[in-house]
Steps between C-alpha positions, in 0.01 A plus 500: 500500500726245346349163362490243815785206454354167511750270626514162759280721787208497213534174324535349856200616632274478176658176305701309738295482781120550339457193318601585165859382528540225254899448583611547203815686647528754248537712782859313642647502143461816443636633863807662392615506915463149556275593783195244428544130499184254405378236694361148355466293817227366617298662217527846619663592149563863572697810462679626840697794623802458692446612865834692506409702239160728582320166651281289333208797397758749398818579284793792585549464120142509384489843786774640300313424149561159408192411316653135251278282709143664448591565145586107458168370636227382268259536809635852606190797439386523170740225312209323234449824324896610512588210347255440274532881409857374441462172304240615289481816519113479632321364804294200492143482425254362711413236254861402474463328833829224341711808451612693181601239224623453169435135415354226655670138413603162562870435475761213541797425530662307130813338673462170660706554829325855525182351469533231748676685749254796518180511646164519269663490160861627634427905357674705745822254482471569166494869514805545737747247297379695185588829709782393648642350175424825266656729722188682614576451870787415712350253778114413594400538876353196553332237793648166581537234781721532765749262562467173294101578427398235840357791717311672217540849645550752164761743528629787305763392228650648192537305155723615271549202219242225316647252807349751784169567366482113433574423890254752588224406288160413648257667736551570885173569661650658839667842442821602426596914459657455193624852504753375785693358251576833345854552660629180428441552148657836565819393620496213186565851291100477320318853415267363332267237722165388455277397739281252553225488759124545583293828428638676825847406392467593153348857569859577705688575132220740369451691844863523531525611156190734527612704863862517352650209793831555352746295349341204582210578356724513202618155481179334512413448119281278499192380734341144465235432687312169659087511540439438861188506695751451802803329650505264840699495803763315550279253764303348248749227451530377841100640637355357182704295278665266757224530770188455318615285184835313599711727239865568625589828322839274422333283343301785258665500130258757318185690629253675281126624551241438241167534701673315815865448591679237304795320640718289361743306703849376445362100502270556182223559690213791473334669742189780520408713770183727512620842472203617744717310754795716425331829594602555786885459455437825236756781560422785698655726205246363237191585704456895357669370167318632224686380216446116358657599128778677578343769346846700457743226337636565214363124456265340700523139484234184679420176452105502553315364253397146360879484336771331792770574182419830429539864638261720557695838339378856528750774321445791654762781450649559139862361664325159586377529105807559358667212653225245517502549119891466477450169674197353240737606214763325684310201526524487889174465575157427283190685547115388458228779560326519838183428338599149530457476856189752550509402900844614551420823404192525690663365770765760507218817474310299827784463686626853426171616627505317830870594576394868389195487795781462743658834496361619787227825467743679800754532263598758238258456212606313186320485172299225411444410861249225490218560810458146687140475353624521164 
């Protein structure tokens, strides 16, 4: 008998559907029919098939051997090992429970305007001018505010200069599918993009690259990723924000979270909010995540830690080495060791090990699967 084809039917029923669906929409770039769209309202933040098309649970293209979208998704069967098998050309071990890793560091930004603009020492803003500016990729898929910023809802963008990335800069703690951005940077004439997301973002490139997805798999060079322990609905402004503390998301100028949510509004003013109370706005899609430290970045970037200045930098594949090191001998950004801040790093091995509990025991194995009691 000939090997099954996995296509939409399969990734439907056991990603889509199950749980384990982050939305990353690796799935709708991919799509080389144009028959799935994505859907961000009202934080559903999911993959869908077109009705006209093989219905929602089914694809005439995927019957006739289409297989892009299960090959694109970094939640699809047995995706840690393939990519890791991939990347480093070895699986995991259990004790790795951070992911595979090269160097552990703290990193900043050197320029001024980088620096300020960024969040937690300014590193990935850093990374993508130096990138963009020494022609090792085209454009940088990217999250910003819609609109003029007032109604805080992130949305997929692409930068492709110093004065993009520098708009974009800071931290969005609602989601945005990066990925989406992909055709607009496309039709802009890049083939060389980087991304920039969390963990199930940044595991699209490898998987892609891995399963063979094609020619987009080709034009992803370069994966950075953001440590997450999980992203919030889009309700947590009004539900929370406005309702329970007085905090117009118009009036918001920065967020971060260090321990609780910190707000900073555009009349000088500063603001915390328990992050226990901001539970239950969590995403649907980060409930199964298992992956805090974007454990298949190129470069996986944070800012936990004692350091509000400083990022949290793990170099991970020997692409994310050779460029981070470009950058120090550029001067673009200066390092101190990790040792410095000993609770970041333990921070980043405890949170890996709660998000890794949360891959649920239903699901197709993965190494270093941490039991609950662990």
């Amino acid at each position: 008998m000939p090997p099954e084809k996995l296509h939409w039917a399969h990734l439907y029923e056991e990603v889509v559907t199950s749980g384990l669906c982050t939305g990353c929409s690796a799935c709708v770039v991919v799509c080389p029919y144009d028959v799935l769209g994505y859907d961000d309202g009202d934080g559903r933040y999911k993959p869908f098939h077109v009705d006209a098309d093989g219905g929602t649970d089914n694809c005439t293209h995927g019957v006739k051997g289409c297989t892009l979208c299960t090959r694109a998704c970094p939640r699809f069967r047995t995706w840690e090992p393939e990519i890791e098998q991939h990347l480093f050309g070895r699986a995991r071990t259990d004790d790795e429970v951070s992911g595979i890793a090269r160097h552990t560091i703290l990193a900043r930004a050197t320029d001024p305007e980088v620096l300020g603009a960024g969040q937690d020492g300014g590193f990935v803003s850093a990374l993508l001018i130096w990138a963009l500016e020494h022609d090792v990729v085209d454009a940088a898929l990217v999250s910003a505010l819609e609109g003029d910023g007032s109604t805080w809802k992130a949305v997929p963008t692409v930068a492709r200069n110093r004065t993009d990335v520098l708009a974009t800069a800071g931290s969005r703690y609602t989601y945005s599918a990066n990925p989406m951005a992909y055709a607009e940077a496309i039709e802009s004439g890049a083939e060389r993009i980087a991304l920039v997301g969390m963990g199930c973002q940044a595991s699209a490139p490898p998987v892609m690259s891995a399963r063979k997805a094609g020619k987009v798999a080709r034009r992803f060079s370069l994966s950075i990723g953001l440590l997450c322990s999980k992203t919030f609905d889009d309700a947590i402004f009004p539900e929370l924000f406005e309702a329970r503390y007085g905090l117009a998301r118009q009036d918001i100028a920065k967020m971060n979270i260090k321990g609780v949510f910190q707000i900073w509004t555009h009349d000088g003013g500063y603001h915390e909010v328990p992050l226990k109370e901001a539970h239950e706005f969590t995403r649907q899609g980060c409930l199964s995540c298992p992956d805090f430290a974007a454990e298949h970045a190129d470069i996986a970037t944070g800012g936990i830690g004692a350091f509000n200045d400083w990022t949290l930098t793990v170099i991970r594949t020997e692409r994310g080495h050779e460029l981070f090191d470009a950058m120090v001998a550029g001067g673009a950004v200066e390092v101190r060791p990790a040792d410095d801040d000993p609770g970041a790093v333990a921070l980043l091995h405890r949170l890996s090990r709660v998000s890794r509990r949360r891959w649920p025991s239903t699901a197709v194995p993965m190494p270093g699967r941490l039991p609950t009691s662990t």
